[in-house]
Backbone bond lengths (Angstrom), bond angles and torsions (degrees), N, CA, C in turn:
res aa  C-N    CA-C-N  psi(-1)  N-CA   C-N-CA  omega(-1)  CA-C   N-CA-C  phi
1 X - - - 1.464 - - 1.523 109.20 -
2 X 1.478 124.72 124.71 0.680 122.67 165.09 1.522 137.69 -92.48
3 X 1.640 119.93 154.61 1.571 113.17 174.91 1.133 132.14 -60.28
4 X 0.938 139.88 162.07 1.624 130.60 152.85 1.256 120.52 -144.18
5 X 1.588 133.39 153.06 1.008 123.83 179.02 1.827 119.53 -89.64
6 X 1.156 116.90 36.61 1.356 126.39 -158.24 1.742 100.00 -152.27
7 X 1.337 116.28 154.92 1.535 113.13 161.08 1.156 118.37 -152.36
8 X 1.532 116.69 173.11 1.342 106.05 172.08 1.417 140.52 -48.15
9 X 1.441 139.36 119.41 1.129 119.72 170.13 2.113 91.48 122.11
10 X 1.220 99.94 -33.99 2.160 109.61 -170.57 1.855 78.86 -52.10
11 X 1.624 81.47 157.98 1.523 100.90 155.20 1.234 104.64 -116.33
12 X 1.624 120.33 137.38 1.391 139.17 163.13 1.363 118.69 -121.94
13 X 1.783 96.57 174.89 1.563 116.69 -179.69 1.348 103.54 -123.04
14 X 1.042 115.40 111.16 1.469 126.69 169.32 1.708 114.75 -67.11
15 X 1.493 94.52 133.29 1.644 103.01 -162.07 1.497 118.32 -92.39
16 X 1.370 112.36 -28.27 1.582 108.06 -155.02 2.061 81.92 -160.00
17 X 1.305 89.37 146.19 2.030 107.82 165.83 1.999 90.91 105.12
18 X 1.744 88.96 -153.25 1.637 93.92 -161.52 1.799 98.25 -66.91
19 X 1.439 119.96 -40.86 1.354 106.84 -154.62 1.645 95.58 -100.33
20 X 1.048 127.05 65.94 1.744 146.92 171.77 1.907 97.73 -75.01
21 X 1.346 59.60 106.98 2.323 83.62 167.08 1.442 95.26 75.03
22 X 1.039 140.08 21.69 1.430 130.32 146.37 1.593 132.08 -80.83
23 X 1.130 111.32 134.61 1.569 123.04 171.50 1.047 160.07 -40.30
24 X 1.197 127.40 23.66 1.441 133.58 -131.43 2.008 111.98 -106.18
25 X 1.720 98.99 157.41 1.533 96.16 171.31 1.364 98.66 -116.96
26 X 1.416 114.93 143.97 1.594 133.35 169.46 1.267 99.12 -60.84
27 X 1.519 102.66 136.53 1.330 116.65 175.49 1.634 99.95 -128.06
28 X 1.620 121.09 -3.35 0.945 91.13 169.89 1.700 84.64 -170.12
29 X 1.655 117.93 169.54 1.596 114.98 -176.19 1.810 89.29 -128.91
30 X 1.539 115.04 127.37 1.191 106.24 -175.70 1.662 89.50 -108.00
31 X 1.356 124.98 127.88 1.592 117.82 -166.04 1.495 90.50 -86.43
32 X 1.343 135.44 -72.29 0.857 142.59 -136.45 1.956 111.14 -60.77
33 X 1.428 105.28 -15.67 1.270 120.43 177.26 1.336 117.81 -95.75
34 X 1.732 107.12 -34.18 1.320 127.90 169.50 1.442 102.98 59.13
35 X 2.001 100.98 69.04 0.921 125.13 -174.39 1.757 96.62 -173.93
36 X 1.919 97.35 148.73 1.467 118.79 -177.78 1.506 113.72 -97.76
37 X 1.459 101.72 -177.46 1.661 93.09 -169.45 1.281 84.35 -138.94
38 X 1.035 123.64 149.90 1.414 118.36 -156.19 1.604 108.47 -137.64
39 X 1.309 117.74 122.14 2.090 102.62 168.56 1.841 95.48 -104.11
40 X 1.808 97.34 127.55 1.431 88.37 -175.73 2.082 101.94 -98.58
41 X 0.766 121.71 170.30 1.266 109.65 -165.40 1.812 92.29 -104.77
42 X 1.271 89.69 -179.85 1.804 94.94 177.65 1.744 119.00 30.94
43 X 0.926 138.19 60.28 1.551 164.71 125.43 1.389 117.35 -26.20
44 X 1.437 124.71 90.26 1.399 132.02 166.29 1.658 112.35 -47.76
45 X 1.341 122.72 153.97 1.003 133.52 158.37 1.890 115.75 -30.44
46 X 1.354 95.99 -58.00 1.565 114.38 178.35 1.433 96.42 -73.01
47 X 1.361 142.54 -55.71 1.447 134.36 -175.89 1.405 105.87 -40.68
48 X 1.927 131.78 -41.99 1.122 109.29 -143.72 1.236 90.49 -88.87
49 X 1.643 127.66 -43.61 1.040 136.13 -166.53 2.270 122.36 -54.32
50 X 1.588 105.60 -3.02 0.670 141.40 168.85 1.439 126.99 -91.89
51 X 0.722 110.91 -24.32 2.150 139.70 179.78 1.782 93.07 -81.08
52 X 1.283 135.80 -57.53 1.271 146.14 165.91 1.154 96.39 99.13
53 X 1.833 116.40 165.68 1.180 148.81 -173.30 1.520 124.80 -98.81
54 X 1.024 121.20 143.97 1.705 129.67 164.31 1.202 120.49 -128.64
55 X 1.745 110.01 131.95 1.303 88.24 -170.14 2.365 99.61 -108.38
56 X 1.572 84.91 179.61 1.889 76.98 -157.71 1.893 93.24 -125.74
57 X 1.076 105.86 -170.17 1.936 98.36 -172.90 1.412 86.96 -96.97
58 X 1.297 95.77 -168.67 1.751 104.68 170.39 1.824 93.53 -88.34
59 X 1.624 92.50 154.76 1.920 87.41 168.51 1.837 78.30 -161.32
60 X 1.329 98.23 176.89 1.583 124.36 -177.26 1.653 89.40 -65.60
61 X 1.260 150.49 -28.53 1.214 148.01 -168.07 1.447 89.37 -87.69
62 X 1.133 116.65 -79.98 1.636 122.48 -170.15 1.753 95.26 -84.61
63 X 1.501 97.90 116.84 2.241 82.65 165.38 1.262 103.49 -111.75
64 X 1.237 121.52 25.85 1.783 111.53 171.50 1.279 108.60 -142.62
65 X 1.949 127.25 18.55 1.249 126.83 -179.61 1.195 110.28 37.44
66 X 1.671 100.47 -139.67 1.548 117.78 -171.80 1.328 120.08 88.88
67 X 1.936 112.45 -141.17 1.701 100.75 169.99 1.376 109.52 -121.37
68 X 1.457 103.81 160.94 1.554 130.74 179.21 1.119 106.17 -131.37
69 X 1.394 113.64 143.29 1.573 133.21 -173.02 1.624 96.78 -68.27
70 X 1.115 114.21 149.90 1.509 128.89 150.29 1.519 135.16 -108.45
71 X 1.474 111.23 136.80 1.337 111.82 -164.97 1.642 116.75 -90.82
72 X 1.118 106.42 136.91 1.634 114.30 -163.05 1.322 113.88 -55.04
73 X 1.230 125.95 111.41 1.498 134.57 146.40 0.972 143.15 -75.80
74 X 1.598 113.94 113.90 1.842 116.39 -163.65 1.552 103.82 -124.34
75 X 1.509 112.39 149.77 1.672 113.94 173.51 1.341 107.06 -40.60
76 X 1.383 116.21 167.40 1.541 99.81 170.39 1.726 99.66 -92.23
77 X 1.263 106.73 0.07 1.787 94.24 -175.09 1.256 112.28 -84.90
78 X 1.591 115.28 -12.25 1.530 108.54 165.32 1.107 118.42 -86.48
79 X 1.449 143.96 55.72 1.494 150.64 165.48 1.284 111.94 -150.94
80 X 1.333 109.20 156.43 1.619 121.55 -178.40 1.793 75.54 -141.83
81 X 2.050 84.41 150.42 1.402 97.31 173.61 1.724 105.95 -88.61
82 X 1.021 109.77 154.35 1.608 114.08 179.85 1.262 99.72 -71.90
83 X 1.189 109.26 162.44 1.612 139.70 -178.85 1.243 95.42 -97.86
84 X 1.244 126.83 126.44 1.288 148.43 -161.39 1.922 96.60 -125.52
């Protein structure tokens, strides 16, 4: 298991890649990738459509499959937690 200087739930600023100087709270720490999952807040039309899609089968949860948005994944070394 690794450390990190960040956790679930921190709000950060993403430093470096596509979503540079955006806002985001961890929604989740994937260790093994050693990388965060990020919800960024305020998302343009064009932002989301940029974030990209997955599509899933049909199941009793989903009964018409298809696609679902995906939530942005960044190293964790490109973020600092905000100063609160």
């Amino acid at each position: 298991m690794n450390k990190y200087h960040v956790k679930k739930g921190d709000t950060v600023v993403v430093n470096t890649g596509e979503w540079k100087k955006r806002e985001g709270k961890i929604l989740a720490i994937l260790s093994k990738k050693d990388r965060v999952v990020l919800e960024i807040a305020g998302l343009t039309d064009e932002d989301r459509a940029r974030m990209g899609k997955r599509s899933i089968k049909k199941s009793q949860a989903n009964p018409n499959g298809g696609m679902v948005e995906r939530s942005v994944s960044v190293h964790v070394s490109n973020v600092t937690k905000k100063s609160e």
